[in-house]
N, C-alpha and C positions, 0 to 999 in steps of 0.2 A: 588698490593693493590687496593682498592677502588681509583676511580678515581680519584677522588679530596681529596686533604690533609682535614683534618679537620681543620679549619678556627683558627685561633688562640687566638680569643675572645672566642669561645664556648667551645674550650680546657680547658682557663682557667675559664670560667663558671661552666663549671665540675667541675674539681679542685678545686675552692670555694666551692663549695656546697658540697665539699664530707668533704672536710677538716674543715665547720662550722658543718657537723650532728656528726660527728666520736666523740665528745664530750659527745654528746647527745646519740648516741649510745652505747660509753664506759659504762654513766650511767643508763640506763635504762636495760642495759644486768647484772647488780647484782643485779636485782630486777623483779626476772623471776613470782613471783605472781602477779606483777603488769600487766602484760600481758593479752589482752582481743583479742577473737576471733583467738587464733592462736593454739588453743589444739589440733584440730581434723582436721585433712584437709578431704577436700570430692575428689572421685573418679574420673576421668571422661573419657572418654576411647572416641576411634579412631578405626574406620576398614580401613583398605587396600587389597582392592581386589590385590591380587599378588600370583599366584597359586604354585609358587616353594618354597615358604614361609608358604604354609599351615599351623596353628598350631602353630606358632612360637608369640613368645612374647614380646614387650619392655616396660620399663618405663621410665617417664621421667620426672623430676625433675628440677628448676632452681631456684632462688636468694634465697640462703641457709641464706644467711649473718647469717654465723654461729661463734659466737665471744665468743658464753660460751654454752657449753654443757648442754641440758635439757632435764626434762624427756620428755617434748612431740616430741623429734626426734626420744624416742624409741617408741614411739607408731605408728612413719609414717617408722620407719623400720619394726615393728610386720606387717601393714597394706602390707609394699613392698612383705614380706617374705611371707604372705598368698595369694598372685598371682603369686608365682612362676616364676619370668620372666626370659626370656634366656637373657636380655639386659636389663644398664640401663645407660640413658643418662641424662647428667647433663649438662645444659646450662648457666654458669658462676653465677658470683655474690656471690662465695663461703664464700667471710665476709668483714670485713670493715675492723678489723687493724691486725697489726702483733699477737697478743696475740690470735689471733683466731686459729692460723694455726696448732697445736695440736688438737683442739677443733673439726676443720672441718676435718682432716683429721681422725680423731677416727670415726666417723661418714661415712666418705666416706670408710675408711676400714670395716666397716661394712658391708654398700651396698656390695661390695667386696666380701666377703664370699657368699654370695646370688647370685650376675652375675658377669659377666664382666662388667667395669664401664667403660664408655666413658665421657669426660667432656673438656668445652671448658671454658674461661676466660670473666670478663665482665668487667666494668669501675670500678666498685670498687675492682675490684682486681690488676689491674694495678695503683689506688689510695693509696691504701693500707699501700706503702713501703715495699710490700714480693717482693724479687725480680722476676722477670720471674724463671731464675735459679732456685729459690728456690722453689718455685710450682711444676716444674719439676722435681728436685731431689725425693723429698718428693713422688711425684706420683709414679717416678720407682721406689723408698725402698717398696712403699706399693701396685705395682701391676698395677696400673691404668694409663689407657689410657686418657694422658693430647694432644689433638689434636691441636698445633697451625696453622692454614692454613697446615692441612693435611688429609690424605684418606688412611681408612685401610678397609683389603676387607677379609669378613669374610664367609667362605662356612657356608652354611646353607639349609639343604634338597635338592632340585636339583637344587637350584640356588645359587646364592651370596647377600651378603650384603653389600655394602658403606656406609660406615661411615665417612663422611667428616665433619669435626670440623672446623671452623674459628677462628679468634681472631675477639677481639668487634667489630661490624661492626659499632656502635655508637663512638667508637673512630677513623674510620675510618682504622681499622687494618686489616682487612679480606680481605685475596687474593683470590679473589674466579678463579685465573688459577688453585686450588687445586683438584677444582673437576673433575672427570675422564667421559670421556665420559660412552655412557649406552650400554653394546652387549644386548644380549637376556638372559635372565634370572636373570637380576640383580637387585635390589631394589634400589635405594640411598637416603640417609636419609641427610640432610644437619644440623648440630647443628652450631646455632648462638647465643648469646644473645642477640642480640636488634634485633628488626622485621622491621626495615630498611632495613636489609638485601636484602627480595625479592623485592627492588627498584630498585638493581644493578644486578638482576638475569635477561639475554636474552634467547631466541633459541638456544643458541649454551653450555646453561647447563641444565645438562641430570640431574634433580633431581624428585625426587618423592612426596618428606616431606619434609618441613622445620618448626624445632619445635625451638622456640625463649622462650625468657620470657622478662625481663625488666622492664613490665609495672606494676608489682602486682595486674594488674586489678585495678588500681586507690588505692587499698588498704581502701579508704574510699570511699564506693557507698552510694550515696543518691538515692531512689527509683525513676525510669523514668527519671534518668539525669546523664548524661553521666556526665564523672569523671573531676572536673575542673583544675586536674594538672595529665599529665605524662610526664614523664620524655623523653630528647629531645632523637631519634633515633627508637622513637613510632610510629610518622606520624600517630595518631591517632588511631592506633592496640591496645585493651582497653585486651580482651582476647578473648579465643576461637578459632574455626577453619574459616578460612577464602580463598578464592580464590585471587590470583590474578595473571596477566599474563598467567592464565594457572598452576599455582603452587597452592599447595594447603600449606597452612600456619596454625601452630597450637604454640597460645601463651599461655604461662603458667604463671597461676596466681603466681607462688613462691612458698617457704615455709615460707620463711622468713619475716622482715618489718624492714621496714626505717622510719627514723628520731623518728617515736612514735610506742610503741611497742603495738598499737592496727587497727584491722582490722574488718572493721563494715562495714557487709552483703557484706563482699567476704571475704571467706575462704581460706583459704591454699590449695593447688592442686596440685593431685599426679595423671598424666596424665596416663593411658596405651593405648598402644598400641596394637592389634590385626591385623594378617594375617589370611583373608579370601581368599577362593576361586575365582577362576576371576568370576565377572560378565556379563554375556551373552550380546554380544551386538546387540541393536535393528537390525534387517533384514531391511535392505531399500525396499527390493521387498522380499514381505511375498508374500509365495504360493497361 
């Protein structure tokens, strides 16, 4: 696991705050016209120079908090369906209470029919009262790859693919001994939900991508000012692609929203992913 336990004040900090919005959440999810800035999510895509990979395609998806089935998830399934992707990863946050779990899963069996799904767990699904068990279960009836602190290795044109899944790295659940080292031709993709994650990432793991969410981008942006609350396991990763240690890091805005069902000037975001060709590298002594 992550090095240090998570502190037992901030445990239950979580747990307060998830068990005062779920209220608020229950009511606002029967009143899906009341909903602003959450119809249309926008695109936003990733290259990866990786040349055994050419061609090949992911999407990625994260805080579904999907508690009642609406129409604007069939329009980010229409949008998935018309990018064709060979992969599609889903980085936790799947809903807030039990009554969801039909709801998200119709949704996720969807994805489904379209790629193979990958998905990992976040704080509010370990809030929730679904059990772990029962996520899993639910995942193998319907096909889908539920990753807890695990790695599946997927052939794809002349190389391979990693798919290592964590559990919350914000609740302090992610084993990252999961992930496998790197031979020659391999890709590894890291799905986390909180983007704390690459704090605990060294030298001695072979990753490529690490695509997080967590944050919803603040959810409410005021123009030139960074967002005045995210959520703790952020360390300040707001959205977007980002370096660090050498890792390159890509957080996703969501689909979904917490505690009010509006999102103003940050959209919903339904990330793709692209494998390009390697890029040439500089000649230190040019002819």
């Amino acid at each position: 696991m992550i090095r240090h336990p998570l502190p037992w004040y901030r445990k239950g900090q979580l747990f307060l705050v998830h068990r005062l919005s779920s209220p608020v959440q229950r009511f606002f999810t029967r009143f899906p016209q009341w909903e602003y800035g959450l119809s249309r999510p926008e695109i936003s895509q990733i290259e990866c120079p990786h040349g055994p990979l050419v061609g090949k395609r992911a999407v990625h998806l994260s805080d579904l908090h999907l508690d009642r089935y609406q129409p604007r998830h069939d329009v980010a399934l229409t949008c998935i369906a018309a990018m064709r992707p060979d992969w599609i990863f889903v980085t936790g946050d799947l809903l807030n209470v039990p009554d969801g779990l039909p709801h998200v899963f119709r949704f996720l069996s969807a994805l489904r029919e379209l790629a193979p799904v990958y998905l990992t767990l976040g704080n509010h699904d370990h809030f929730s009262g679904v059990p772990v068990h029962l996520f899993s279960e639910m995942a193998d009836r319907h096909k889908i790859h539920l990753l807890m602190n695990q790695a599946v290795f997927v052939p794809a044109g002349s190389g391979e693919l990693a798919i290592v899944g964590v559990d919350d790295p914000c609740l302090h659940r992610a084993d990252l001994r999961c992930i496998p080292s790197k031979p020659d031709g391999r890709f590894t993709i890291l799905l986390a939900h909180a983007p704390n994650v690459i704090d605990y990432l060294g030298e001695a793991h072979a990753v490529d991508l690490v695509l997080c969410g967590h944050s919803h981008g603040g959810q409410w942006r005021i123009p030139y000012i960074r967002p005045f609350w995210l959520p703790y396991g952020c360390h300040g990763r707001v959205s977007g692609l980002s370096h660090h240690k050498g890792f390159r890091l890509y957080v996703n805005r969501g689909l979904g929203w917490s505690i009010l069902p509006i999102r103003w000037r940050c959209a919903p975001e339904i990330v793709v992913i692209d494998w390009i060709a390697d890029r040439p590298r500089d000649n230190p002594h040019p002819a």
